[in-house]
C-alpha positions in Angstrom: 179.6 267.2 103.8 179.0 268.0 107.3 178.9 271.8 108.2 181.1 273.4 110.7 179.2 275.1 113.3 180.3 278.7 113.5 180.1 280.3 116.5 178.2 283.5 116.2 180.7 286.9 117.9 177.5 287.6 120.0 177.8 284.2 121.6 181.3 284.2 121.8 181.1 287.9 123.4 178.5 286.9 126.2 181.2 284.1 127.2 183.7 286.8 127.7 181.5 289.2 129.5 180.5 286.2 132.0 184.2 284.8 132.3 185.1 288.8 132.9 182.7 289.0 136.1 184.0 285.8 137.5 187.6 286.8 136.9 187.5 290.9 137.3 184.9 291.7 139.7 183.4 294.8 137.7 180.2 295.1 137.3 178.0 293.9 134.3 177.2 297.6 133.4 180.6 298.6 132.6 181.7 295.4 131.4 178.9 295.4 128.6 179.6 298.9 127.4 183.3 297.8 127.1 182.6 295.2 125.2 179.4 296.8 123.0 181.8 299.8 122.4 184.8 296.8 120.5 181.2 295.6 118.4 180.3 298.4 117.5 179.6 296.5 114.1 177.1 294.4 116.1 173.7 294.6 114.3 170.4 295.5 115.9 170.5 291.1 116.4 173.3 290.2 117.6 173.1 292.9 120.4 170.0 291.8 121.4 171.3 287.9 122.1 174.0 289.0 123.7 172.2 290.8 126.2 169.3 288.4 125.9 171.7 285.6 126.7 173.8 287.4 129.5 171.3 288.6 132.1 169.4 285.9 131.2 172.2 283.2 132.7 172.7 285.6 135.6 169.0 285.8 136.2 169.0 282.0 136.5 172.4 280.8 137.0 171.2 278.7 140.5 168.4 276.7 138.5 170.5 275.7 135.5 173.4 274.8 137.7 170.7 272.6 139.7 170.2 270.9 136.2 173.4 270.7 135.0 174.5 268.6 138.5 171.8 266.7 137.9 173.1 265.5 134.7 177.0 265.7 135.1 178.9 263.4 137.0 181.6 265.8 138.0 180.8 268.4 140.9 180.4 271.6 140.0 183.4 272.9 141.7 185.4 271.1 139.9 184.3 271.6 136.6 186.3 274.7 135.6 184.4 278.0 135.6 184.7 279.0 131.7 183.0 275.7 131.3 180.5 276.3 133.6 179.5 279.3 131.7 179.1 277.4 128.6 177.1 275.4 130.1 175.0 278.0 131.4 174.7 279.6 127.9 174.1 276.4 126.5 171.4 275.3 128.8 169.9 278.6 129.4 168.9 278.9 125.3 167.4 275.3 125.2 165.0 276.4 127.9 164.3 279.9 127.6 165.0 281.1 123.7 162.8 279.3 121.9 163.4 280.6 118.6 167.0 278.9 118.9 166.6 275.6 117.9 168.2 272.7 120.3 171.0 271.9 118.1 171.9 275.2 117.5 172.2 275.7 121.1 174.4 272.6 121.5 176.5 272.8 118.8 177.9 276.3 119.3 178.5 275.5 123.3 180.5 272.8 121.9 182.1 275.2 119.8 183.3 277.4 122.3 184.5 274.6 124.7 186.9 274.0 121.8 188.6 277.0 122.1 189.3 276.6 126.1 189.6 273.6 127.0 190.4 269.3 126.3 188.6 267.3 124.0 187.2 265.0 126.5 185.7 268.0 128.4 184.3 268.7 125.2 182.6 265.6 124.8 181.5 266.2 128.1 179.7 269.4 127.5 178.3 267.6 124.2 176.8 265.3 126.1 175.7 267.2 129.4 173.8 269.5 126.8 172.3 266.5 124.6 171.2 264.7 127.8 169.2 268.0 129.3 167.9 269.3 126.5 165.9 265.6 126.4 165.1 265.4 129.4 165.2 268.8 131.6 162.0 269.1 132.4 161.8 266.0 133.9 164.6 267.3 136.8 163.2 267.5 140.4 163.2 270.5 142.5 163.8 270.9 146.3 160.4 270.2 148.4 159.3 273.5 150.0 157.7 272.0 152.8 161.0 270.2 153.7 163.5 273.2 153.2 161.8 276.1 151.9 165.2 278.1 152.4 166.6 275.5 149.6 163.8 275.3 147.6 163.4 279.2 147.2 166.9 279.2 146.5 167.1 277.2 143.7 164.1 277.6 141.8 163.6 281.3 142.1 167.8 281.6 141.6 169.0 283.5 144.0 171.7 283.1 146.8 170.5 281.0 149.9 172.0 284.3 152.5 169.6 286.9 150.5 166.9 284.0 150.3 167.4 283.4 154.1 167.3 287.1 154.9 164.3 288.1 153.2 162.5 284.8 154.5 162.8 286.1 158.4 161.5 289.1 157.4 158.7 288.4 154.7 157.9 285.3 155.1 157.5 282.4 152.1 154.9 283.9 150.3 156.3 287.5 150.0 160.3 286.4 149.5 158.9 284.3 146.3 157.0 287.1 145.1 159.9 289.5 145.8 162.7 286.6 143.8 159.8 286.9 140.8 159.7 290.5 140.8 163.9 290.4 140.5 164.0 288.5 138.0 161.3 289.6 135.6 163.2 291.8 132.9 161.8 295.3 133.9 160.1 298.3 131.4 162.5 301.5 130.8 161.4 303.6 132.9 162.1 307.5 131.5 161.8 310.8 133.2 160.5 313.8 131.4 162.7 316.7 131.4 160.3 319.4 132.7 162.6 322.1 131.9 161.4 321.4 127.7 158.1 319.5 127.4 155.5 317.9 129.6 154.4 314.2 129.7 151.4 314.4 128.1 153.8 315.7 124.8 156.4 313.6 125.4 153.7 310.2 125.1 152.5 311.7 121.6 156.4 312.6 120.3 157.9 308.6 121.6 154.2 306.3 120.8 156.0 305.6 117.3 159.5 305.0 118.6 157.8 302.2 121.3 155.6 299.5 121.0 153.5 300.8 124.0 153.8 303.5 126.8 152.3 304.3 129.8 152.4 307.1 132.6 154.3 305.6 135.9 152.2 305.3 138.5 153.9 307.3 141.8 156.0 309.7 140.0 154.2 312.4 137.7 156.9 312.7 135.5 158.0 309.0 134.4 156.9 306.9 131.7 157.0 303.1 131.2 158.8 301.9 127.3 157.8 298.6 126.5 159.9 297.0 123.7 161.2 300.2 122.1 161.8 300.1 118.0 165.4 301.0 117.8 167.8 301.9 120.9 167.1 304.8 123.1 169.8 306.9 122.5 168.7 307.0 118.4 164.9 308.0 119.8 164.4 311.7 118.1 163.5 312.9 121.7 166.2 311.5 123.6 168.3 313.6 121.4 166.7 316.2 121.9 167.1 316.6 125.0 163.4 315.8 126.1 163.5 312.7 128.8 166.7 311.1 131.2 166.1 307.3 131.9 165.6 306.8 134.9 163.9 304.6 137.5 160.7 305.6 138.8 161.9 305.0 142.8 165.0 307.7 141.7 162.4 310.1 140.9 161.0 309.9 143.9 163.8 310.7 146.0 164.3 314.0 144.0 161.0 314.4 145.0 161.5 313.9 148.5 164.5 316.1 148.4 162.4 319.2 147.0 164.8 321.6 145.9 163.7 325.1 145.0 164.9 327.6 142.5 167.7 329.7 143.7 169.3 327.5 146.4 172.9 325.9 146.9 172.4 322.2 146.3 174.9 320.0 146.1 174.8 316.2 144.5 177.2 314.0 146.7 177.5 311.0 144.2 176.2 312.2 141.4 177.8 309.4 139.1 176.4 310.1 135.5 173.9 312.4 136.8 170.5 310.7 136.6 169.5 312.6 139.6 171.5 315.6 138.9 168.9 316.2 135.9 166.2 316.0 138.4 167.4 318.5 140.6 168.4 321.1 138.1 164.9 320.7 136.4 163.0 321.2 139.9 165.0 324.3 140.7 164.1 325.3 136.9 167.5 325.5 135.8 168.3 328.4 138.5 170.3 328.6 141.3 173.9 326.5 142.0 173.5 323.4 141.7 177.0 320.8 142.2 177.6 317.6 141.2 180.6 315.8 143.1 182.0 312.6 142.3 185.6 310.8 142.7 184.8 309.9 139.3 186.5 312.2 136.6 185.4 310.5 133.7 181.6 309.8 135.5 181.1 313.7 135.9 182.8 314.6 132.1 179.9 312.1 131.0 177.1 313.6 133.6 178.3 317.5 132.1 177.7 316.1 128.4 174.2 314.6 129.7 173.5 318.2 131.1 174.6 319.7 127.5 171.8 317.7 126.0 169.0 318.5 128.3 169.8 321.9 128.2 171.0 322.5 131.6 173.5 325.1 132.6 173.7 325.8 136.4 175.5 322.4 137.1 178.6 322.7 138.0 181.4 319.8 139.1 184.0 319.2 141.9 185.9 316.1 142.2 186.0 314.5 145.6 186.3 311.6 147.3 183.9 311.3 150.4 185.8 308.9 152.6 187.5 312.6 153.3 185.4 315.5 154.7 184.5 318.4 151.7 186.5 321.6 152.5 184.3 323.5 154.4 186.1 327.5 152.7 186.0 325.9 149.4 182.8 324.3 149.1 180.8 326.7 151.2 177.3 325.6 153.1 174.1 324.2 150.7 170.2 324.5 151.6 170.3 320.8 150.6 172.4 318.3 150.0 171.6 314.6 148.3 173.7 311.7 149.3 172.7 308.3 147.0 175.3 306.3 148.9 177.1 303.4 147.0 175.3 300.3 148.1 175.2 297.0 147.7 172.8 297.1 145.1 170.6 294.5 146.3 167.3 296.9 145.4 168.3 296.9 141.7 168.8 293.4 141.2 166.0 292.8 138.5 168.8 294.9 136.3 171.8 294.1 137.6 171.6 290.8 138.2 175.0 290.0 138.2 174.9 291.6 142.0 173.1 288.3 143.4 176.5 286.7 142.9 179.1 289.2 143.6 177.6 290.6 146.9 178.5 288.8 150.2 176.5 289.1 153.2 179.7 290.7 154.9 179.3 293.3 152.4 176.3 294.7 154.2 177.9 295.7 157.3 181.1 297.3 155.5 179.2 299.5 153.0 177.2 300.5 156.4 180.0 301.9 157.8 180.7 304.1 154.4 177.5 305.1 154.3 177.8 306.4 157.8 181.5 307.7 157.0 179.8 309.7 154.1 176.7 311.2 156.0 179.1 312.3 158.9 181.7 313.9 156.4 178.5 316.0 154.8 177.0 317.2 157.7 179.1 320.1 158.3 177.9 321.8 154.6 174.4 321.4 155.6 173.0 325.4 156.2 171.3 325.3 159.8 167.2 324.8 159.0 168.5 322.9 155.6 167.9 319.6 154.3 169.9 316.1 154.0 168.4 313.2 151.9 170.5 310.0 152.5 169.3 307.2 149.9 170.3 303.8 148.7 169.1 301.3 146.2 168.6 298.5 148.8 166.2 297.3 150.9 168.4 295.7 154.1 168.1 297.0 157.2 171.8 297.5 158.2 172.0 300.2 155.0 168.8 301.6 156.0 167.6 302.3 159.4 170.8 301.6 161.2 173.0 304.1 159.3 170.0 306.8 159.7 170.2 305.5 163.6 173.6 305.6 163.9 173.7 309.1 162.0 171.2 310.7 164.5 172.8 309.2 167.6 175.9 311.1 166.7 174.3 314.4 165.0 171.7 315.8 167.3 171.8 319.1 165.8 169.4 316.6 162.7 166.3 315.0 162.8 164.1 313.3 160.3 161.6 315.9 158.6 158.6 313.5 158.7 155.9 315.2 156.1 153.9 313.0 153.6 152.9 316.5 151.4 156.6 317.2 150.3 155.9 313.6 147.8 153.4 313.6 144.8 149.8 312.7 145.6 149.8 308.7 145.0 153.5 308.7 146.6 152.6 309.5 149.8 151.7 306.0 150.6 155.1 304.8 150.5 156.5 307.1 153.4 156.4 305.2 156.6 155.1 306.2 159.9 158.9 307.4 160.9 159.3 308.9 157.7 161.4 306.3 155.6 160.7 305.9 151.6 161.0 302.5 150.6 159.4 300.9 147.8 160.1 296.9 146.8 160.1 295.5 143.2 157.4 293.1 143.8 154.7 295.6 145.9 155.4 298.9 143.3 157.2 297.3 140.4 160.5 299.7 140.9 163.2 299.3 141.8 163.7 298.6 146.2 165.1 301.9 147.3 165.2 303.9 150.6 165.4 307.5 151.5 165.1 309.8 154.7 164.9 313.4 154.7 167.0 315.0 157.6 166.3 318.5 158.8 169.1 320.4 160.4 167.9 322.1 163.0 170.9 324.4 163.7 
């Protein structure tokens, strides 16, 4: 008697997440705890295929589409897009899982197609999959010499506009090095909380919750996970309080910030509070210290994070920035952080779903926020104080030309250019005009920038 194939609920779940980017627009991080938070009953497995299977198809989604129109007969734009993905997930697992065997791969993409679309389209995806998996590595790719843009494009996977942009200002052999670094799958990068332990404790209380750790190498409080044992939020430490996770280019900025104990800081955009943490710990838990965010339900998570590490001079304030902070109510800060929302295009190695999603357009209209933002904060900044703008990207228009555009409007602020305000092996990665940008594939964090602004009166 011949088996039915059953579709396994992670499989079927990474279909859903995929179809739910195409069709929402939200982004993979809060998609994936929506749907992690309905499995709850997923085992230690099943979560790890899911999430296995989904970044991996983002990661690659422009090589296996170059396969799969080598092998289908249909263009790609008109095959419908929750086929596409099951394609992708059924491609993606011939190549790259190799503990799945072929006909596993097959057979539950086939599956799936049942449940969404016609039987011929069916037997089309049965036989797109049986006719790669023979004979994938046998597809050509696009000839460098001839059309590097193209050829970058589709076997490093990423869109030909970010390809293009980071080709006129790398060149070939940087802008390939940079696509690897984005889409190699990245080590958890924590941040000891300073306010309970040190990192030479904190190695010796996780080295049997990981397979290996190791110190990061700009930042004196971060540590590299490699393949933890069991999920970070069930590591004794985390729960007690002990270490944030957080990328080692986000410490930095903290860094670069420098609060002290005792002064009036104020997070812009704190979201969940990664920074937040940071802060509080380098003013050692004293002074007033406020996290704002339009986000209610962001800052009810960020106060439960500051409950666990212990903190307790954090306080909130709900507010959006496209509208200037009340100047009676909010009083003036010594220093104020502003992590702009971004295009993201720093953090792609883990959110890859960002290479898709983002248009070049994009650029120039979170530029103008960015700007909007800075202006709107100015006014809080305490004459001699500090202002550190930051984003997690690396393009120019959400770098130099908001700072630019900033300046040519404040001249009361100018950039506070000093190499000693970072940790020793940091200092390296402040520019002669006094920007901090580090790139996945030169410092293996995350691409960020950050200024610090000095108000002079």
């Amino acid at each position: 008697m011949k088996i039915k194939p059953i579709v396994t609920t992670a499989r079927k779940a990474s279909l859903d997440i995929l179809n739910a980017l195409d069709q929402d627009g939200g982004t993979l991080d809060n998609i994936l705890d929506e749907v992690l938070s309905r499995h709850a009953f997923f085992s230690k497995k099943d979560r790890a295929l899911l999430q296995a299977v989904v970044y991996g198809v983002l990661r690659w989604q422009a090589r296996l589409d170059w396969i799969i129109a080598h092998f289908s007969a249909t263009r790609l734009n008109r095959i419908d897009p929750k086929v596409m993905n099951i394609l992708r997930l059924g491609l993606f697992q011939i190549i790259y899982l190799d503990r799945i065997p072929v006909s596993a791969a097959v057979n539950t993409s086939v599956e799936m197609a049942k449940s969404v679309t016609k039987p011929y389209v069916v037997r089309f995806v049965n036989g797109l999959l049986r006719n790669a998996a023979r004979e994938y590595q046998q597809v050509s790719y696009p000839d460098a010499n001839q059309d590097p843009l193209l050829a970058l494009s589709v076997q490093k996977s990423c869109p030909d506009w970010i390809v293009k942009r980071w080709l006129n200002r790398f060149g070939f052999e940087s802008t390939g090095q940079l696509c690897d670094a984005v889409n190699t799958i990245p080590p958890i990068t924590i941040r000891c909380n300073t306010l309970k332990t040190n990192r030479k404790t904190l190695l010796k209380r996780i080295e049997k919750d990981v397979e290996h750790a190791e110190n990061t190498t700009y930042s004196p409080d971060g540590i590299f996970l490699f393949n933890p044992k069991r999920s970070i939020g069930n590591i004794k430490a985390f729960e007690n309080g002990m270490f944030q996770v957080q990328d080692e280019a986000a410490q930095l900025v903290t860094f670069l910030l420098q609060p002290q104990p005792g002064e009036a800081v104020l997070d812009a955009c704190a979201g969940l509070g990664g920074k937040t943490g940071h802060i509080a710990q380098m003013m050692k838990n004293r002074g007033m210290l406020i996290a704002m965010d339009k986000n209610e339900k962001k800052l009810s998570r960020l106060m439960s994070e500051m409950h666990r590490l212990e903190i307790s001079l954090v306080k909130t304030r709900i507010h959006d920035l496209t509208d200037p902070p009340d100047n009676k109510s909010m009083g003036k800060f010594d220093r104020i952080l502003l992590d702009a929302p971004c295009s993201g295009l720093g953090v792609l190695r883990r959110n890859p779903d960002a290479k898709w999603h983002t248009k070049e357009q994009d650029l120039i209209r979170q530029s103008r926020r960015q700007t909007l933002f800075l202006d709107n904060l100015a006014h809080l900044v305490k004459p001699n104080g500090i202002l550190v703008y930051c984003v997690c990207s690396m393009e120019p228009e959400e770098n130099e030309s908001v700072v630019i555009d900033f300046l040519n409007t404040h001249r009361n602020f100018a950039i506070e250019n000093n190499r000693g305000r970072l940790p020793d092996k940091a200092r390296s990665l402040l520019t002669d005009n006094g920007y901090l940008k580090t790139f996945p594939h030169f410092h293996n964090m995350d691409g960020f920038f950050a200024v610090r602004l000095k108000r002079m009166k």
